[in-house]
C-alpha positions in Angstrom: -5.7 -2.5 -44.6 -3.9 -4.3 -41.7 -6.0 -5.8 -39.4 -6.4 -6.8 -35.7 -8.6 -10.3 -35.2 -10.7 -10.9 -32.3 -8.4 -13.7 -31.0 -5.3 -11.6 -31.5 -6.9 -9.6 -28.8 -8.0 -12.2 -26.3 -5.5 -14.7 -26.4 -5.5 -18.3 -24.5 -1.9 -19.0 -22.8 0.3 -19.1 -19.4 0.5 -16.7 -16.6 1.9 -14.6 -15.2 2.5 -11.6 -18.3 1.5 -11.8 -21.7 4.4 -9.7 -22.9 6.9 -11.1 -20.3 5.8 -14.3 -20.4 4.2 -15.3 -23.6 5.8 -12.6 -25.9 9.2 -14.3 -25.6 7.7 -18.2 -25.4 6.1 -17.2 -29.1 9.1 -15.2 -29.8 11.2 -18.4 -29.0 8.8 -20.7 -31.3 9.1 -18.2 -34.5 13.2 -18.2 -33.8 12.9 -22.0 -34.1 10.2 -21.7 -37.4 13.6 -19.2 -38.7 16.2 -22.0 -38.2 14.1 -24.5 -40.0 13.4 -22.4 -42.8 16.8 -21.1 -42.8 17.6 -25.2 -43.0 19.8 -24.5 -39.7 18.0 -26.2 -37.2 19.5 -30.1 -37.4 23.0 -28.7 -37.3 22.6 -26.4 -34.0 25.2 -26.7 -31.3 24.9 -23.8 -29.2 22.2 -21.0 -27.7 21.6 -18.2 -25.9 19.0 -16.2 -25.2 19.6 -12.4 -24.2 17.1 -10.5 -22.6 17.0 -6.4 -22.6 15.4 -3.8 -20.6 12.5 -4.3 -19.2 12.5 -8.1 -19.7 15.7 -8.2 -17.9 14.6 -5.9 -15.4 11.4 -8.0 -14.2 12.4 -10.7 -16.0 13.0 -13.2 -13.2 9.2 -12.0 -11.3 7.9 -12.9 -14.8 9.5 -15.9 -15.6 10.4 -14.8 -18.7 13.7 -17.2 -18.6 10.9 -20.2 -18.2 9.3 -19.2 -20.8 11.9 -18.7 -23.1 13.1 -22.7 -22.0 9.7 -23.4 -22.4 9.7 -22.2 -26.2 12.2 -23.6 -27.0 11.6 -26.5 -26.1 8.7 -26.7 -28.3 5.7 -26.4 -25.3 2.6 -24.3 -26.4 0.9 -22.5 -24.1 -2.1 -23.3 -25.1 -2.0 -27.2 -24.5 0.8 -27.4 -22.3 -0.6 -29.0 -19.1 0.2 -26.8 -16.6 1.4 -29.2 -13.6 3.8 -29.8 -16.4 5.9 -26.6 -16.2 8.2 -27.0 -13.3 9.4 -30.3 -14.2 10.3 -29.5 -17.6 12.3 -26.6 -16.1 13.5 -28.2 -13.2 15.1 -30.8 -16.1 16.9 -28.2 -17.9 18.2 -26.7 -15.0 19.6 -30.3 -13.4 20.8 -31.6 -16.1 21.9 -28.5 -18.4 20.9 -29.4 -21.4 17.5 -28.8 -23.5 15.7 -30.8 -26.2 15.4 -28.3 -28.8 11.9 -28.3 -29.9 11.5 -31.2 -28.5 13.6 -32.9 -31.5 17.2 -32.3 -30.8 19.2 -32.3 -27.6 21.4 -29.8 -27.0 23.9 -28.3 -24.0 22.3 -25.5 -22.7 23.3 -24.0 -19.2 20.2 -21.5 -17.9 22.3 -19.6 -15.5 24.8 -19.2 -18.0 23.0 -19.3 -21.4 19.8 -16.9 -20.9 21.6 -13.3 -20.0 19.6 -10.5 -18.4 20.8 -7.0 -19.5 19.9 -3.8 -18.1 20.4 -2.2 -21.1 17.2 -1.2 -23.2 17.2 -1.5 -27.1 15.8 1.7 -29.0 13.1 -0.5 -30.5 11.2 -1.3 -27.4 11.5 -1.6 -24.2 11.0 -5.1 -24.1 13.8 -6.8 -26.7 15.5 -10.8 -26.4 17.8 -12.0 -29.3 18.2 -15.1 -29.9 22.0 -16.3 -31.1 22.6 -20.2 -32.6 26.1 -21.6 -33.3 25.9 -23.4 -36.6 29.0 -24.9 -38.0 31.3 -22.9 -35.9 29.0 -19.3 -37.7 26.7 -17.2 -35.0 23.2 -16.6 -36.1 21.4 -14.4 -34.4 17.7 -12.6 -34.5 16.4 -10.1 -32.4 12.5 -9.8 -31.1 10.3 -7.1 -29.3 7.5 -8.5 -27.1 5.4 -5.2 -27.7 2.3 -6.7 -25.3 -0.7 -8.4 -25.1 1.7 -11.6 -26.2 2.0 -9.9 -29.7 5.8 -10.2 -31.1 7.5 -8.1 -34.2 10.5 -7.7 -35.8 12.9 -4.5 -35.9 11.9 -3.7 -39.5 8.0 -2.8 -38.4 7.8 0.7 -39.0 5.4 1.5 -35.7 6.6 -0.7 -32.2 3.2 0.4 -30.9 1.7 -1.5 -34.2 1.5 -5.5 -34.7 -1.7 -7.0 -36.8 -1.1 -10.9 -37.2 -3.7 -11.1 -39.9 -3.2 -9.3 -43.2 -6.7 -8.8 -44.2 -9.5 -6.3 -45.9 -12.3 -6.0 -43.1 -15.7 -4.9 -45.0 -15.3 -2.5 -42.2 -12.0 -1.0 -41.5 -11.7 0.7 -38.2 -8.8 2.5 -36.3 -10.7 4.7 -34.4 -13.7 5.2 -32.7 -15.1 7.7 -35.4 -14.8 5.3 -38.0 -16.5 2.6 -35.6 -19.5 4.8 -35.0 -19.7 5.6 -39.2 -19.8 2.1 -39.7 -22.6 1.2 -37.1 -24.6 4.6 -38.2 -24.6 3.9 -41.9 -25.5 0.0 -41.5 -27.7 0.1 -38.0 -25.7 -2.1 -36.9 -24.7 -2.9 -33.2 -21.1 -2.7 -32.5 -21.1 -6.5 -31.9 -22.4 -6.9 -35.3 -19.9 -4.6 -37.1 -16.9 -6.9 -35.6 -18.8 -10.0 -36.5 -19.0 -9.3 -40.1 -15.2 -8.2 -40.1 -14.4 -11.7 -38.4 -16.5 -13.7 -40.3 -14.8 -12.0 -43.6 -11.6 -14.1 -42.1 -13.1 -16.9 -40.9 -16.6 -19.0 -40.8 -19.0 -18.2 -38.2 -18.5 -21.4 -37.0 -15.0 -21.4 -36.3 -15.5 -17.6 -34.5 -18.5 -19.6 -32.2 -15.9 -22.8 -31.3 -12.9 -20.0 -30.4 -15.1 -18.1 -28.8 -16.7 -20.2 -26.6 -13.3 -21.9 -26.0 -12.3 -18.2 -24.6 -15.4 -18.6 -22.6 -14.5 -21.6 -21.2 -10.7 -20.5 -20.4 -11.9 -17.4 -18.3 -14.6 -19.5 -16.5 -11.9 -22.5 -15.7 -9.8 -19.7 -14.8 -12.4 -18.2 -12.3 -13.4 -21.6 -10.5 -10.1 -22.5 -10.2 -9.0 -19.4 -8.4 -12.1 -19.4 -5.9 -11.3 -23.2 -5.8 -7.6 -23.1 -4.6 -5.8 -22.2 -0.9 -2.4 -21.3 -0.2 0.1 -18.9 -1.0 1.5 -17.6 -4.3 5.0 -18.5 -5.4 7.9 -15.6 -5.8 8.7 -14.8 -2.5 6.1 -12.1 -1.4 4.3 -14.8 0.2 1.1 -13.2 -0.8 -2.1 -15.6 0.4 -4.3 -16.1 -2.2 -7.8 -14.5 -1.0 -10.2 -15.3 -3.4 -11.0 -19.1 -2.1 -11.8 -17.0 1.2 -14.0 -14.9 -0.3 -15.8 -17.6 -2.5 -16.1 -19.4 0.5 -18.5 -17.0 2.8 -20.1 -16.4 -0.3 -21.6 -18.7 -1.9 -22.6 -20.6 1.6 -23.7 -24.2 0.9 -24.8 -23.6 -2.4 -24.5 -27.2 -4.1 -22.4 -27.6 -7.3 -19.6 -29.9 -9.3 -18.7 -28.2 -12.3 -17.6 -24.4 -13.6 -21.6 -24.5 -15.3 -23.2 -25.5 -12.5 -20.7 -23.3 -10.2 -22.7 -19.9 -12.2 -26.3 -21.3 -11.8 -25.4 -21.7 -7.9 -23.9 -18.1 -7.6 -27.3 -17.1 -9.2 -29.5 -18.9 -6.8 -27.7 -17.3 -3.7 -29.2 -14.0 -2.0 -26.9 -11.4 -3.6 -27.2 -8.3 -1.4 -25.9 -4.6 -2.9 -22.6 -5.1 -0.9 -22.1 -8.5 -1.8 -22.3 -7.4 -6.0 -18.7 -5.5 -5.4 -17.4 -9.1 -3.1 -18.1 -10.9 -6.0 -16.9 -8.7 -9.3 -13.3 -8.4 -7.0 -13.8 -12.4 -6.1 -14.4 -13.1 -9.9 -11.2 -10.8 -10.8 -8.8 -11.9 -8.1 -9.3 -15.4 -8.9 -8.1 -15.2 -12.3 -4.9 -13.1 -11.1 -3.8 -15.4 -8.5 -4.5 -18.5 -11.1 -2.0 -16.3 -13.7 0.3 -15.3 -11.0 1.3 -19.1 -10.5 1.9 -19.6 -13.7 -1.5 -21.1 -14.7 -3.8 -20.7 -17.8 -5.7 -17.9 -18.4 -6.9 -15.4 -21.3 -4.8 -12.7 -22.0 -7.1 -10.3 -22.2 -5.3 -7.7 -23.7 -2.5 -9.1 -21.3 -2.2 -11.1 -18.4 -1.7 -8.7 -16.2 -5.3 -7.2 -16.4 -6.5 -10.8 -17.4 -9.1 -10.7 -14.5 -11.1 -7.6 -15.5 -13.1 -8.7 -18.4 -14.2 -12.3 -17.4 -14.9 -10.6 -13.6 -17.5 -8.2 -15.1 -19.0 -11.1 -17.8 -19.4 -12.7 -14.9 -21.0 -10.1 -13.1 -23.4 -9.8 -16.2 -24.3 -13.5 -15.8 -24.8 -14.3 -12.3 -26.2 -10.7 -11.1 -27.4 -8.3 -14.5 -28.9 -11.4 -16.5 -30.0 -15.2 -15.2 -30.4 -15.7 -18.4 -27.6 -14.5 -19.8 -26.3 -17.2 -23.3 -23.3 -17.6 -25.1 -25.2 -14.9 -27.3 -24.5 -12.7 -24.7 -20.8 -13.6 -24.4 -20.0 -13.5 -27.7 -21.3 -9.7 -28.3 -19.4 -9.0 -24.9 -16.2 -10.4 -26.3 -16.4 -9.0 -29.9 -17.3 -5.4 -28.7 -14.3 -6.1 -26.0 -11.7 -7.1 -28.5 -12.8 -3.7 -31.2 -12.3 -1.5 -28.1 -9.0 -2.9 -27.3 -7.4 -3.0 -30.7 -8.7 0.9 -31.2 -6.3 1.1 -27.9 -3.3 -0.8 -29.4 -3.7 0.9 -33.2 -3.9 4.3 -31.6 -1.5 3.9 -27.9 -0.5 0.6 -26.3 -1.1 -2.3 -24.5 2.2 -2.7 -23.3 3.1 -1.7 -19.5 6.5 -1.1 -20.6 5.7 1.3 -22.8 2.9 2.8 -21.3 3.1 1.8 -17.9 -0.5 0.4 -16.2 -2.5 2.7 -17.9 -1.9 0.4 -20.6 -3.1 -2.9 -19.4 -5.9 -2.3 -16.5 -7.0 1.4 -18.0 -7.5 -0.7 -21.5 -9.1 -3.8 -19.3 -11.5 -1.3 -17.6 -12.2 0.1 -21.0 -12.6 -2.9 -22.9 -15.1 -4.6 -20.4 -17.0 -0.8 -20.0 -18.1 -0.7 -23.5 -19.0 -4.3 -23.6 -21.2 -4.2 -20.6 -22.7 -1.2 -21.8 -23.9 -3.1 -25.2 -24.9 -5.9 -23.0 -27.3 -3.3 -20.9 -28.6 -2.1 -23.9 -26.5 0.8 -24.4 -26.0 2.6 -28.0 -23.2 2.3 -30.1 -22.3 5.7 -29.1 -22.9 5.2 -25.5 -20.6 2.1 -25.7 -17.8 4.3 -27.0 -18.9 6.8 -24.0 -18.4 3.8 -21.3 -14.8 2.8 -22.6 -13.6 6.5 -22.8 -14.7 7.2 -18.7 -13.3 3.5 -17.9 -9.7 4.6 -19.2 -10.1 8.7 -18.7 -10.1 7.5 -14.9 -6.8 4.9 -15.5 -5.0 8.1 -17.5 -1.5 8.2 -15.8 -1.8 4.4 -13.4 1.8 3.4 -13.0 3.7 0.3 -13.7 5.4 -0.7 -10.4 5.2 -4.5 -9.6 7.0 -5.6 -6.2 9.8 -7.5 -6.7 9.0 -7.8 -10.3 5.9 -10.2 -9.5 2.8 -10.1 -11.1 1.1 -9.6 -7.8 1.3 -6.7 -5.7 -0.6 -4.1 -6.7 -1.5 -5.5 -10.1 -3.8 -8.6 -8.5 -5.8 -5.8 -6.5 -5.6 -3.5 -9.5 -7.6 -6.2 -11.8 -10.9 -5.5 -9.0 -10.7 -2.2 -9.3 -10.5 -1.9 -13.3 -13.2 -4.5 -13.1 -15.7 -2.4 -10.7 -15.0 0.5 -12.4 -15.4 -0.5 -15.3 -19.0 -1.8 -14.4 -19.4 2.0 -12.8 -18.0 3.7 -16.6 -20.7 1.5 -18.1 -24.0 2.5 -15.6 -22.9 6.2 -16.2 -22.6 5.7 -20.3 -26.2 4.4 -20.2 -27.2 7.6 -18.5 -25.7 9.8 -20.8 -26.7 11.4 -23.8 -23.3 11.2 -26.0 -24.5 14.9 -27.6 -23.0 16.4 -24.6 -20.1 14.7 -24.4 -16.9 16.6 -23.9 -14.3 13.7 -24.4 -14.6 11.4 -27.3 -13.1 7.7 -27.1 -10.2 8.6 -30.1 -8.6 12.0 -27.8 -8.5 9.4 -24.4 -6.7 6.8 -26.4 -4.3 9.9 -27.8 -4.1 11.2 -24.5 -3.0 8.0 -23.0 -0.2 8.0 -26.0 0.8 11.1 -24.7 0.6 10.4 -21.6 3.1 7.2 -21.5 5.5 8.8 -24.3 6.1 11.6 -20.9 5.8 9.2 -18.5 9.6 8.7 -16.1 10.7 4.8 -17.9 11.0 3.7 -14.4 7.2 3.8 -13.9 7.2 1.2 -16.8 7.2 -1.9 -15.6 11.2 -1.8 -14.5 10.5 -2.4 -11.3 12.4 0.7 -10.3 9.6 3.0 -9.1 6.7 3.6 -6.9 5.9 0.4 -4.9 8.7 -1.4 -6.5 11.1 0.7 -4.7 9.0 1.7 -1.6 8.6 -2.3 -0.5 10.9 -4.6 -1.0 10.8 -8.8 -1.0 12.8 -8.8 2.7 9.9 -6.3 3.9 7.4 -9.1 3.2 
């Protein structure tokens, strides 16, 4: 059996989209890892990079083009200092030419060597090929960025379908059903039943060091973004309002590090209005840190990146004072299971499935985890993702001006206090009565986005995309 990994889930790299951002900076690395193989690479004189359908389309909101420069040029987005990223760009562009993973200089012309077509492959929405002149031949390669930063070839049999690790899990699972067997045969906490899988790939060790590393990503991520004034790049001059917030809330609470930043939030007077300031605080920070191009978790993308660390956050500083990395590492295992049911069974691509995709699996993914966290049965954890995403069944993809930003910074509070709302109704249900299971919401949303109008798919050519424009702001 294929299988997904935990950290092919939640993924650590650059904002602002994880399959318009990240999906073509790894797709550019893998063309790179083909011309070596291919023993092309030393004699390359020429490139370009073209970009199809919805990567054209919002392709310039989500600085796909700087990723792609940024690929190929042999950055990773999960060391590259951030602060780093316009100058390397600014580079290429001044002086029209690119150091080819970093080893090999080459003329390359950005305006004229990364071309954004309208058109859409049949593969997937979101296509790029890749096209070298070797010796005077054209090589070229063609890649889909099918979301959540995950990157196939044309000769997968399933674009909904990637699973970077080949693997037989001790307990195979596709669907919820077969997630619920497992835990009812072994009594065995959903957490648990992904740990084993994991730890069938890898040592415990290793899972604690990547997980905490997560951990730490989200947090940075969160204290950045309540840390930072000013107004987001792209042209919507949107104002960043979660230093605002931070700022009446937490009062003169004393603090100088991310640690010591949750400890304060904990020793402030958290009134019942003041729980929903703080979850959309949390989640706006991380948005408006990924919306300039900083580091987050994609978590499944970037997009909804804020939802998951916003309500583990929420657990920490308002559920549980005493909350551990015992506590973050169940919430991030039963996370990931829930959102790789999502991507075997539907999608975590907005241009494929439009937001229901990215917030709707968000909200899910951080439902069920809560729920565990709370206490919640395995069967009432599959009960907390299916409300989470039965109330996201149908959201649109219809980013202004192609940005990362309006409505999807907003959207990633709203997935986040729902999601905290699915979980609190979960623990008060008894899943015997039950009229939706988890496996027909996630076929529902399949259905749902295979009807859905392709403009509502993160073109930029629907709903608020069309109905506000950049000179309106």
């Amino acid at each position: 059996m294929e299988c997904i990994s935990v950290f092919d889930m939640l993924k650590i790299g650059v904002g602002p989209s994880s399959s318009h951002t990240l999906g073509p900076w790894r797709a550019a690395e893998r063309w790179i890892a083909e011309l070596k193989k291919a023993n092309l690479f030393d004699n390359v004189e020429q490139l370009k990079v073209d970009l199809y359908g919805s990567l054209s389309l919002t392709g310039k909101g989500h600085a796909t083009d700087f990723a792609v420069i940024l690929g190929l040029s042999g950055a990773d987005p999960e060391t590259i200092p951030t602060e780093d990223i316009n100058r390397i760009i600014s580079t290429v562009k001044s002086e029209n030419t690119l150091k080819l993973n970093n080893e090999k200089t080459i003329q390359f012309n950005p305006s004229a060597d990364i071309v954004f077509n309208k058109k859409f492959l049949p593969f997937h929405a979101n296509g790029l090929t890749f096209s070298a002149i070797v010796k005077g031949k054209k090589h070229k390669s063609t890649f889909y960025s099918i979301g959540g930063g995950f990157v196939v070839k044309e000769n997968r049999n399933n674009s909904k379908k990637n699973f970077e690790i080949k693997c037989a899990f001790p307990y195979p699972v596709d669907k919820g059903t077969e997630l619920l067997h497992a835990c009812k045969t072994t009594q065995k906490s959903v957490s648990d039943i992904v740990l084993e899988n994991e730890k069938s790939i890898r040592p415990e060790s290793e899972i604690d060091f990547e997980l905490k590393r997560i951990w730490d990503t989200m947090l940075d991520s969160m204290y950045l973004g309540c840390h930072t004034q000013g107004t987001l790049p792209g042209g919507l001059n949107v104002h960043r309002r979660a230093f605002d917030i931070h700022e009446k809330l937490i009062g003169s609470a004393p603090y100088n590090t991310p640690v010591e930043w949750i400890y304060a939030i904990r020793q402030t007077e958290v009134k019942f209005r003041q729980i929903l300031k703080w979850v959309s605080c949390f989640a706006l920070a991380v948005n408006e840190v990924n919306a300039s191009l900083g580091r987050v978790v994609t978590a499944p993308t970037n997009g909804s990146a804020g939802v998951i660390p916003a309500v583990l956050m929420y657990y920490l500083v308002i559920e549980n004072h005493d909350g551990n990395f015992e506590d973050i590492k169940r919430f991030l295992l039963v996370a990931s299971e829930i959102g790789s049911i999502f991507k075997k069974g539907a999608t975590i691509s907005a241009a494929m499935g439009g937001c229901q995709a990215e917030i709707g699996v968000s909200s899910a993914m951080a439902a069920g985890a809560l729920c565990e966290l709370l206490g919640g049965t395995p069967e009432q954890v599959l009960v907390a993702a299916e409300i989470a995403m039965e109330h996201h069944l149908g959201l649109t993809c219809d980013p202004i001006g192609g940005l990362v930003q309006i409505p999807c910074i907003e959207r990633n509070a709203m997935g986040a206090i729902k999601a905290i709302n699915a979980s609190e109704l979960a623990l008060d249900t008894n899943p015997e009565n039950v009229k939706v299971p988890l496996d027909k919401v996630v076929s529902t949303m399949w259905e749902t986005a295979k009807d859905m109008n392709t403009k509502y798919k993160e073109t930029s050519e629907g709903g608020l995309a069309v109905g506000v424009h950049l000179s309106d702001c």
